[in-house]
C-alpha positions as CSV (number, residue, x, y, z in Angstrom):
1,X,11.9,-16.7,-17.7
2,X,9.2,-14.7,-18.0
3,X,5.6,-16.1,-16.8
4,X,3.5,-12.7,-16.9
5,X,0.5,-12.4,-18.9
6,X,-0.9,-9.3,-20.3
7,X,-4.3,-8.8,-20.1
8,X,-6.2,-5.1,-21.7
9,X,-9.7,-3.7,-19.8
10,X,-11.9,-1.5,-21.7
11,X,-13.8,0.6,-19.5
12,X,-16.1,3.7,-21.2
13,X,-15.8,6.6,-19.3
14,X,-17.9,10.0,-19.6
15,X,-15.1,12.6,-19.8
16,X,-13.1,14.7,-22.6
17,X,-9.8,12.9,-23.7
18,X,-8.0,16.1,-22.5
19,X,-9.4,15.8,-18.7
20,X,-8.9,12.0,-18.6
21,X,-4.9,12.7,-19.6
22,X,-4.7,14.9,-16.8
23,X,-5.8,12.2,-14.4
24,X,-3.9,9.4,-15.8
25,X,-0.8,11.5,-16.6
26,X,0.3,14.4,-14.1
27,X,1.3,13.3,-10.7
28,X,-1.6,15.2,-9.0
29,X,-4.5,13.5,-11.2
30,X,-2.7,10.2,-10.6
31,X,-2.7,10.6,-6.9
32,X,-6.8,11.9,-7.1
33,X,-7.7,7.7,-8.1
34,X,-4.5,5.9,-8.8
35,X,-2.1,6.4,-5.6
36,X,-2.4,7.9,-2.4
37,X,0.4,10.2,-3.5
38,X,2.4,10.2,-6.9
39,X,5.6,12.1,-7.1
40,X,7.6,12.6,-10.0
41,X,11.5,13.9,-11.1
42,X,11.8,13.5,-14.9
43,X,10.9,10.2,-16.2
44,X,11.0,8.6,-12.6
45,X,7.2,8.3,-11.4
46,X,7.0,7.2,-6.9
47,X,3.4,5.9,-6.5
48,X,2.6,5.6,-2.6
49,X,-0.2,3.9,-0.7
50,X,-0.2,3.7,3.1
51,X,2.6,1.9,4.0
52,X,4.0,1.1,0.2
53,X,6.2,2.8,-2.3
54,X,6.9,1.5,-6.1
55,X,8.6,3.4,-8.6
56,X,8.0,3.5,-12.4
57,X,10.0,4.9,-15.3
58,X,7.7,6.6,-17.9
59,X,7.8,5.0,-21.0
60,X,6.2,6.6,-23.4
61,X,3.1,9.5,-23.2
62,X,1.1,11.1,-26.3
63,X,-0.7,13.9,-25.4
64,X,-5.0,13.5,-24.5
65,X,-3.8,9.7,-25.8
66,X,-1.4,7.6,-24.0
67,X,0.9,7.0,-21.2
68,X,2.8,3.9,-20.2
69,X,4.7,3.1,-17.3
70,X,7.4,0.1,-16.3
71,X,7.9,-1.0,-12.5
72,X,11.5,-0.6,-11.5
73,X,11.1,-4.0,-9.5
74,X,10.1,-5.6,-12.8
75,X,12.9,-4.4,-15.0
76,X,14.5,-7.5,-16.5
77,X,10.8,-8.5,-18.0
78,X,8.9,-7.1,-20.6
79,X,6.1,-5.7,-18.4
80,X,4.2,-2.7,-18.8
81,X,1.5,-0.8,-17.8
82,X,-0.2,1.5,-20.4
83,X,-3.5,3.6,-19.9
84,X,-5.2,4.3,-23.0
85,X,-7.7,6.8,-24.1
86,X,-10.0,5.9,-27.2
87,X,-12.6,7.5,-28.7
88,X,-15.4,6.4,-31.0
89,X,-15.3,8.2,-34.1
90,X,-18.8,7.7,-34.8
91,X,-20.2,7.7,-31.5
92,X,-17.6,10.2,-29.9
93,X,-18.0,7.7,-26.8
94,X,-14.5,7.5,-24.9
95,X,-13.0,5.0,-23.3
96,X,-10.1,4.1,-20.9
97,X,-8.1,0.9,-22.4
98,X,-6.0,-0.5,-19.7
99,X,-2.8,-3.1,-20.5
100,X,-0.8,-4.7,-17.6
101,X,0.8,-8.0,-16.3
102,X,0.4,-10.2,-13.8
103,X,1.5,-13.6,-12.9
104,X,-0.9,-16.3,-14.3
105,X,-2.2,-17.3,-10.9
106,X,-2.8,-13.4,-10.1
107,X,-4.7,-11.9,-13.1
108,X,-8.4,-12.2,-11.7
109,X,-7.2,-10.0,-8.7
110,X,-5.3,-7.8,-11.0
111,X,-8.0,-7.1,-13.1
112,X,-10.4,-6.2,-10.4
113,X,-7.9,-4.2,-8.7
114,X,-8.3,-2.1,-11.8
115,X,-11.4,-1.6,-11.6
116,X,-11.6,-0.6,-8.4
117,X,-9.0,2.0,-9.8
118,X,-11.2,3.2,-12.5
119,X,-14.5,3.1,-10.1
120,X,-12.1,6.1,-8.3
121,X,-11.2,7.6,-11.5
122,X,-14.7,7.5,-12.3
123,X,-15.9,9.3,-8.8
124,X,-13.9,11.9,-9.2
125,X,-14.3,12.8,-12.4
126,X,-18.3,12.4,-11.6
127,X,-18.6,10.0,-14.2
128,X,-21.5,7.0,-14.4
């Protein structure tokens, strides 16, 4: 049974598409905000924090757009993760659209988890 709910976070962000892919799709930008260290072979992504290790399997990625990853652990759900980069076409503004899942009891803490993520992201891209 699955009981995850998926929840998206918009959060405008003062970089180019093409930098913010970097950060949110090459093991070394992941690492700079997402991960203490992010190792990848192929489609197979290790995030580590202190004393933790998760793997992910790459989904799908689109180039300055898109990436989505799946937790190994959660493999017989339907969970995801996907960062997404949008831009205003009027405005040119850009954003970082994030989708995940959490259990029902756990999407508060998930949700500020990322953005505490995405206060990183912002610091080291020097971004308000």
């Amino acid at each position: 049974m699955d009981s995850k709910v998926k929840f998206e976070l918009e959060f405008p962000i003062q970089a180019s598409p093409q930098l913010l892919y970097n950060y949110i799709s090459t093991p070394s930008g992941l690492s700079e905000w997402f991960a203490d260290n992010v190792n990848s072979r192929g489609e197979l992504f290790t995030f580590i924090w202190d004393d933790s290790e998760e793997q992910a399997k790459l989904l799908t990625k689109k180039s300055s757009e898109r990436i989505k990853f799946k937790w190994l652990e959660c493999e017989d759900d339907n969970s995801f993760f996907e960062l997404r980069i949008q831009v205003d076409s009027i405005t040119k503004d850009v954003s970082i659209i994030v989708t995940d899942f959490s259990e029902n009891d756990e999407v508060e803490q998930a949700k500020m988890l990322w953005e505490n993520q995405i206060a990183s992201l912002k610091q080291v891209l020097g971004s308000r």
